[in-house]
C-alpha positions, 0 to 999 in steps of 0.5 A: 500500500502507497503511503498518503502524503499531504497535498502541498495546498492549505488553508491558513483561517485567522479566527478573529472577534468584532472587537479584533482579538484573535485566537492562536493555537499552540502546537504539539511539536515544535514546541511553543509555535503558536499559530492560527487555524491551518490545515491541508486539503482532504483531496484535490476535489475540495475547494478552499471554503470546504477546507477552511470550514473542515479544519476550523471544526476540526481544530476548534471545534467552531461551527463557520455557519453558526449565528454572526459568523462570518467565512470569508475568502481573503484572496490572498495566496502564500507559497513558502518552504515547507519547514523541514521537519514536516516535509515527510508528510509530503511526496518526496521532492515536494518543497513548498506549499501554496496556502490560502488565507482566510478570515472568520470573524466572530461576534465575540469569543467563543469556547474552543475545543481543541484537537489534542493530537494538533494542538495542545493551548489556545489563547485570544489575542489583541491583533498586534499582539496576536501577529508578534506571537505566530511563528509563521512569517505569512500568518503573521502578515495575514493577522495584520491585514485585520488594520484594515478594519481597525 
């Protein structure tokens, strides 16, 4: 049996209040890299939304079509150098990702139910906060995008 390896295309979703505070993820491994909702298409027949509202469940827990939510395609794309230590998920010789980038705006914070095997804390955050705390440079630049609505 051929392994599965992940498609070199994901989503990046920036969970974020009306008051602009934003919510980051903490992974498992490495260790302290705080991140917004990412995750890689499920197949190449699934469209952006479907990946984008997939992971926000799956990771948060959070429903994009409850009351006052709001998933919107951001029209922003990022090609970057997979990290190293996460290149076996991919076929050999697949370096780099193309991510799309997201928003969902929420009326307030919400409880969030992490998935444990991804993700081990959550926290909200002010926007400027939020963007000095990620990892990822392309998350970072997309939480600040939110000036737009400031």
């Amino acid at each position: 049996m051929l392994p599965e390896y992940k498609i070199p295309q994901s989503v990046l979703v920036v969970v974020y209040t009306v008051a602009l505070d934003v919510l980051l993820l903490r992974r498992t491994e490495p260790d302290d890299f705080w991140q917004s909702v990412t995750g890689s298409r499920a197949s190449v027949h699934e469209d952006w939304a479907q990946t984008a509202r997939r992971e926000v469940a799956e990771e948060t827990g959070l429903d994009t079509d409850a009351p006052g939510a709001v998933l919107s395609d951001w029209g922003l794309e990022n090609v970057y150098a997979i990290y190293p230590c996460w290149r076996a998920r991919y076929a050999p010789g697949v370096t780099h990702n193309t991510e799309r980038v997201f928003g969902l705006q929420l009326p307030q914070r919400q409880p969030i139910a992490l998935s444990p095997r991804e993700h081990n804390a959550c926290a909200w955050w002010p926007w400027r906060e939020a963007a000095d705390r990620c990892a990822s440079p392309s998350n970072a630049e997309a939480i600040l995008w939110l000036s737009r609505l400031a």
